[in-house]
C-alpha positions as CSV (number, residue, x, y, z in Angstrom):
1,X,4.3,18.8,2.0
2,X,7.7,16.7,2.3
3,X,6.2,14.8,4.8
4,X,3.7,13.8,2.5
5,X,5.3,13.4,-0.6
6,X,8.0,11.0,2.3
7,X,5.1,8.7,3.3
8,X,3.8,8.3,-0.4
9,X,7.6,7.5,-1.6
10,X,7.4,5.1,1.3
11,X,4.2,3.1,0.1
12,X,5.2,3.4,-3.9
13,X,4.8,-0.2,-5.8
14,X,6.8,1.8,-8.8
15,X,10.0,4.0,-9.1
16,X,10.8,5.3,-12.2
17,X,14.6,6.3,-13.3
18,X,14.6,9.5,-15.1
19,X,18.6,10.3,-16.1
20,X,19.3,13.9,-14.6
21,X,20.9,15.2,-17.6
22,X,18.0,14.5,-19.9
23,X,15.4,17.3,-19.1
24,X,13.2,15.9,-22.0
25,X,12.1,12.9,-19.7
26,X,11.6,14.6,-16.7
27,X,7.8,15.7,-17.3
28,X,7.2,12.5,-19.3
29,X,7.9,10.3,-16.1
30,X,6.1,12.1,-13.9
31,X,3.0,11.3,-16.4
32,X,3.8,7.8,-16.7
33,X,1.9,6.8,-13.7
34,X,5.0,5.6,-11.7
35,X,4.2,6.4,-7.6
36,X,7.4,8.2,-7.5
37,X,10.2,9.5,-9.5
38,X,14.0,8.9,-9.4
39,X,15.9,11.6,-10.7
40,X,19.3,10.2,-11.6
41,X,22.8,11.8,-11.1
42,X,24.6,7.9,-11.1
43,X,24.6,5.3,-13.1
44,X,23.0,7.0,-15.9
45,X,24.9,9.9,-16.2
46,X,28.5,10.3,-17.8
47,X,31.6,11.6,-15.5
48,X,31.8,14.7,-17.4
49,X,28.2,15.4,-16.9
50,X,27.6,15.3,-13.2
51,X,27.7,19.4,-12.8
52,X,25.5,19.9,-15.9
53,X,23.2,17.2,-14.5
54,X,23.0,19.1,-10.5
55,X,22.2,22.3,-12.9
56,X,19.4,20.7,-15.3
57,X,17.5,19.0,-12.3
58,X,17.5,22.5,-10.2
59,X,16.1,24.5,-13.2
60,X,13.3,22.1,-13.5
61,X,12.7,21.3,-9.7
62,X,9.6,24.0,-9.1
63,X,8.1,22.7,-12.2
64,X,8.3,19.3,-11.4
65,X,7.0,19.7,-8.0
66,X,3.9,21.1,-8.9
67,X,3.0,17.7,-10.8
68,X,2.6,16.0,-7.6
69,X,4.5,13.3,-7.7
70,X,7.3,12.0,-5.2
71,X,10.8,13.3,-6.2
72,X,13.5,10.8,-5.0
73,X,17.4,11.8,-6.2
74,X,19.9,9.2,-6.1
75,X,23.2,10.7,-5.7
76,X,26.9,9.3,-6.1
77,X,28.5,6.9,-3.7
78,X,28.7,9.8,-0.6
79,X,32.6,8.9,-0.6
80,X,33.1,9.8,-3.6
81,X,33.9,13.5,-5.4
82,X,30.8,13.5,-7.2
83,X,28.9,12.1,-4.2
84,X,30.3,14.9,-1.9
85,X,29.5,18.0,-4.3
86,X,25.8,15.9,-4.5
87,X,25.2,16.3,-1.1
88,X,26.5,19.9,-0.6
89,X,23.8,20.8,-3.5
90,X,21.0,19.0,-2.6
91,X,21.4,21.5,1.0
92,X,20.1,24.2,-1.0
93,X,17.6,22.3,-2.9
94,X,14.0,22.3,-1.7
95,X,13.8,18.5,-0.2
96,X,13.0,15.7,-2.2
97,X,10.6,13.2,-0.8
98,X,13.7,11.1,-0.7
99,X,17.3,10.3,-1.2
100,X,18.6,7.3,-2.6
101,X,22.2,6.3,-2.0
102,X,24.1,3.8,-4.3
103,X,26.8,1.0,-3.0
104,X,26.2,1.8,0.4
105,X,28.2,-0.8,3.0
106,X,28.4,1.6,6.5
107,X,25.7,2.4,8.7
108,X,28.0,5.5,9.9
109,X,28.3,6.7,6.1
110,X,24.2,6.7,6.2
111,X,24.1,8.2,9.6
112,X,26.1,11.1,8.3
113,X,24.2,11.6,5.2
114,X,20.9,12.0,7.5
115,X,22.5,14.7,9.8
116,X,24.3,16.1,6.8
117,X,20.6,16.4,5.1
118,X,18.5,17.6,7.6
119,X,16.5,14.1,8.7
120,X,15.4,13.4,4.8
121,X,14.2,9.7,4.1
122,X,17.0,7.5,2.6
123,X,16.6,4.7,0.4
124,X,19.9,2.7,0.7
125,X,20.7,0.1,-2.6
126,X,22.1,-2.8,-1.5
127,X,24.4,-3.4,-4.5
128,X,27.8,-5.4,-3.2
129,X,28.9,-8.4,-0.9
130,X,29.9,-5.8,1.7
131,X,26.7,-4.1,1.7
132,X,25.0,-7.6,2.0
133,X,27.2,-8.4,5.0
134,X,26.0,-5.0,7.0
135,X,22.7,-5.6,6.0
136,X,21.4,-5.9,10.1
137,X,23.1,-2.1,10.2
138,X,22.6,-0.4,7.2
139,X,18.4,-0.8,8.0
140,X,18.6,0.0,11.5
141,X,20.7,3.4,10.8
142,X,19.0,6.3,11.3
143,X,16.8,7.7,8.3
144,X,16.5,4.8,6.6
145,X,12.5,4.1,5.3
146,X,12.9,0.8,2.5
147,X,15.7,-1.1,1.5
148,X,16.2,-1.0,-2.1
149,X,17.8,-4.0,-4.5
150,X,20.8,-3.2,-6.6
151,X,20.5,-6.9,-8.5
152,X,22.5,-5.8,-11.3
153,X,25.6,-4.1,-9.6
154,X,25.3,-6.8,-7.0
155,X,25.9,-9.5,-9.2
156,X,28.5,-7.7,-10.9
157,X,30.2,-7.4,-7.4
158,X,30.2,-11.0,-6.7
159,X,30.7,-12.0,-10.1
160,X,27.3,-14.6,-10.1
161,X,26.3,-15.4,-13.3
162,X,22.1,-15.7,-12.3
163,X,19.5,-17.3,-14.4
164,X,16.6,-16.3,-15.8
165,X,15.0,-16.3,-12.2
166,X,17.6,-14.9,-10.7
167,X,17.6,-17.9,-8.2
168,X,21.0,-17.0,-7.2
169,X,19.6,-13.7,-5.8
170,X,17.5,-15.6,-3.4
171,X,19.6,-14.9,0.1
172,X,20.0,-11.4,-0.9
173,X,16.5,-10.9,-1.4
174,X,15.2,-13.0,1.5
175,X,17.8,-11.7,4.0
176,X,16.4,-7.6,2.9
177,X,13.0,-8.4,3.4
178,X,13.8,-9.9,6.8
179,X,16.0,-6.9,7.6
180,X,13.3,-4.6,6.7
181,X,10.4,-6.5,9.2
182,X,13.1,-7.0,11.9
183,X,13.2,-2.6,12.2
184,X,9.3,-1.8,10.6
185,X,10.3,-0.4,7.6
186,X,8.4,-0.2,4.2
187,X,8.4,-3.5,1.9
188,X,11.5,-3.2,0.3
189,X,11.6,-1.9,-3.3
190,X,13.1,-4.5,-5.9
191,X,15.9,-4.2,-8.6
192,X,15.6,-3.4,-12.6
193,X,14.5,-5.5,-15.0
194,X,16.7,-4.6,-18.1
195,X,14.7,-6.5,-20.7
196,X,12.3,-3.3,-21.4
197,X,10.5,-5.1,-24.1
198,X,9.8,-8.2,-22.4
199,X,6.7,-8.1,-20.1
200,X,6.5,-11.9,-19.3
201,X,9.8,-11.3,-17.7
202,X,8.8,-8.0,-16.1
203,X,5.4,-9.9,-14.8
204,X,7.1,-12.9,-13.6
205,X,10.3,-10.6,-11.7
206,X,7.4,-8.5,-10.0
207,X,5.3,-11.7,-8.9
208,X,9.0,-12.9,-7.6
209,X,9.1,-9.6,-5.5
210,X,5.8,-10.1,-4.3
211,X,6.7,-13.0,-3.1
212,X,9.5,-12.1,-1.2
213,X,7.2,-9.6,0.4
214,X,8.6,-6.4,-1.6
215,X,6.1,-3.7,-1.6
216,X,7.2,-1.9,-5.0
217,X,10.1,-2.1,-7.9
218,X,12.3,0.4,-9.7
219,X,11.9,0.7,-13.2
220,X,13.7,2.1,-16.3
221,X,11.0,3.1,-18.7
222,X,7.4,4.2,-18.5
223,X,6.2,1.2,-20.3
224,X,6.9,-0.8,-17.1
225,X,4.7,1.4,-14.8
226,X,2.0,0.1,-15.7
227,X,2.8,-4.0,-16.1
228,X,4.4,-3.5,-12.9
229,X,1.4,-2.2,-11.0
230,X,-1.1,-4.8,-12.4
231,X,1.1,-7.9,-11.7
232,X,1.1,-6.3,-7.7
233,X,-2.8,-6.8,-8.2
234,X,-4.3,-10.1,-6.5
235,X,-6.2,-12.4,-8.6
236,X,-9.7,-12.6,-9.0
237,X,-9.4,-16.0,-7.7
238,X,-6.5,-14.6,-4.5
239,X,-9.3,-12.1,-3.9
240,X,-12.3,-14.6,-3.4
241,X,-10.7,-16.5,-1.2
242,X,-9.5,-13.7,1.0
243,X,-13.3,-12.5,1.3
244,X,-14.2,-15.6,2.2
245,X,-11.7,-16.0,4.7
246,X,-12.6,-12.7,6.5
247,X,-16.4,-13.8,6.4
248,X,-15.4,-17.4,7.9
249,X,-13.2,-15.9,10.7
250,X,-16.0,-12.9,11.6
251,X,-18.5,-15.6,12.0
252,X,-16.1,-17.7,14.0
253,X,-15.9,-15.1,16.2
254,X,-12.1,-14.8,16.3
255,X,-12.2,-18.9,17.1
256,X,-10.1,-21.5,14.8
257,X,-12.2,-22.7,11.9
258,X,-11.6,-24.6,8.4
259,X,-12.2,-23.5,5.2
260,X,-11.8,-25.6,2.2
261,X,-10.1,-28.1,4.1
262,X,-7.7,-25.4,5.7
263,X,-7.3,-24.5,9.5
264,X,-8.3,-20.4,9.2
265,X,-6.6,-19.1,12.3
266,X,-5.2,-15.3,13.2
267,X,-1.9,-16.2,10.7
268,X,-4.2,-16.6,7.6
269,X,-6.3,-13.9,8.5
270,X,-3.3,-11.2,8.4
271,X,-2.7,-12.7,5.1
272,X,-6.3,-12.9,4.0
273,X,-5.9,-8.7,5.3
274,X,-3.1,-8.2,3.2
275,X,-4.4,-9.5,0.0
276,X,-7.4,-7.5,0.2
277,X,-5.2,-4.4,1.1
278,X,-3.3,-5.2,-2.4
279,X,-6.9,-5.4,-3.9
280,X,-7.6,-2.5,-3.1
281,X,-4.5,-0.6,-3.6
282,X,-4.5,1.8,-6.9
283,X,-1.5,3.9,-5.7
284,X,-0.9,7.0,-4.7
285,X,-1.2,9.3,-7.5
């Protein structure tokens, strides 16, 4: 069942944050349609409530497991206090389909996490300059299925000041997605967009992560789960021309041919491939 619930987390175009010391959102995530679930005991969760949160998300972890849907926690930095007495409870927690890890910077931090957790699936956020500079590492350490993008914290790290776009991001974003072909993992998963009311922005960061060759993006409300999943979706017009190119190249016979004034060779069928895999993508809930 873990395996399962591992190779789905892997292949999920949305992960929704759920705070762990709000119970009340728990269910209502896992209905949203989000691929997977990020319970929370970080960012979203006050000092003083880090025990109550480890307590809430135990009492409710049967239940939410019966709604089939991924269950990835995302403890505290693993050197921290709070990241320590994380690990030592998620031991006697039934396994999650995954464990995220926040302002992670050492491959040997990640390896001992994966001993310390019995070989679960990490999801390491890349969130500061130091983490950036062990990039080659961290996705080669043991465990380790996507890379995930911690835009916000990252910027606050460096101190950029991005634009809209985020154009400053560019090297961080171009250097995980090579990191992640260079050792097969899963398309790396991009950053939040905080703007929860604006789905232009949301449409045009997810196009942005497409582009980069990100397979999914982490959300922090339902209401993105579903802009997030149709702005994944090739065009009608993306989808034609991938059709036609797999019709051109099967009558070709595998040889070079043009279409609309384009050299079709075994490059632009893999993309052609690709784009028709997207088409036909609808999750896996």
């Amino acid at each position: 069942m873990n395996q399962e619930m591992a190779k789905r987390c892997a292949l999920a175009r949305s992960m929704l944050f759920a705070p762990g010391n709000r119970p009340a959102l728990f269910e209502k995530a896992l209905r949203s349609g989000a691929d997977a679930v990020i319970l929370d005991l970080e960012d979203s969760v006050p000092i003083a409530d880090k025990a109550t949160a480890r307590e809430t998300v135990e009492r409710e972890w049967e239940r939410l497991q019966l709604l089939g849907v991924p269950l990835v926690v995302r403890i505290n930095p693993a050197d921290t206090n709070a990241g320590m007495q994380d690990l030592s409870w998620l031991k006697r927690l039934p396994p999650p389909a995954a464990v995220m890890l926040p302002k992670v910077e050492s491959a040997s931090s990640l390896a001992e996490v994966h001993d310390s957790l019995n070989g679960l699936s990490l999801l390491p956020l890349i969130e500061s300059a130091a983490g950036y500079a062990a990039l080659s590492s961290l996705a080669a350490a043991p465990g380790v299925a996507r890379l995930v993008v911690g835009n916000i914290d990252f910027m606050a790290d460096v101190g950029l000041q991005c634009d809209e776009s985020e154009s400053e991001l560019a090297p961080l974003r171009f250097a995980i997605a090579i990191a992640s072909r260079l050792n097969r993992l899963a398309p790396a998963v991009d950053g939040v967009t905080v703007q929860i009311g604006d789905e232009t922005r949301l449409r045009n960061d997810t196009h942005r992560a497409l582009r980069f060759g990100f397979g999914g993006k982490l959300c922090i409300h339902p209401r993105q789960v579903a802009v997030i999943h149709q702005a994944l979706l090739p065009t009608e017009q993306e989808l034609d021309w991938a059709k036609r190119v797999i019709a051109a190249d099967a009558q070709a016979a595998g040889a070079a041919v043009q279409l609309d004034g384009r050299m079709v060779d075994l490059p632009v069928v893999l993309q052609a491939r690709r784009t028709l895999a997207r088409g036909s993508d609808t999750g896996s809930n």
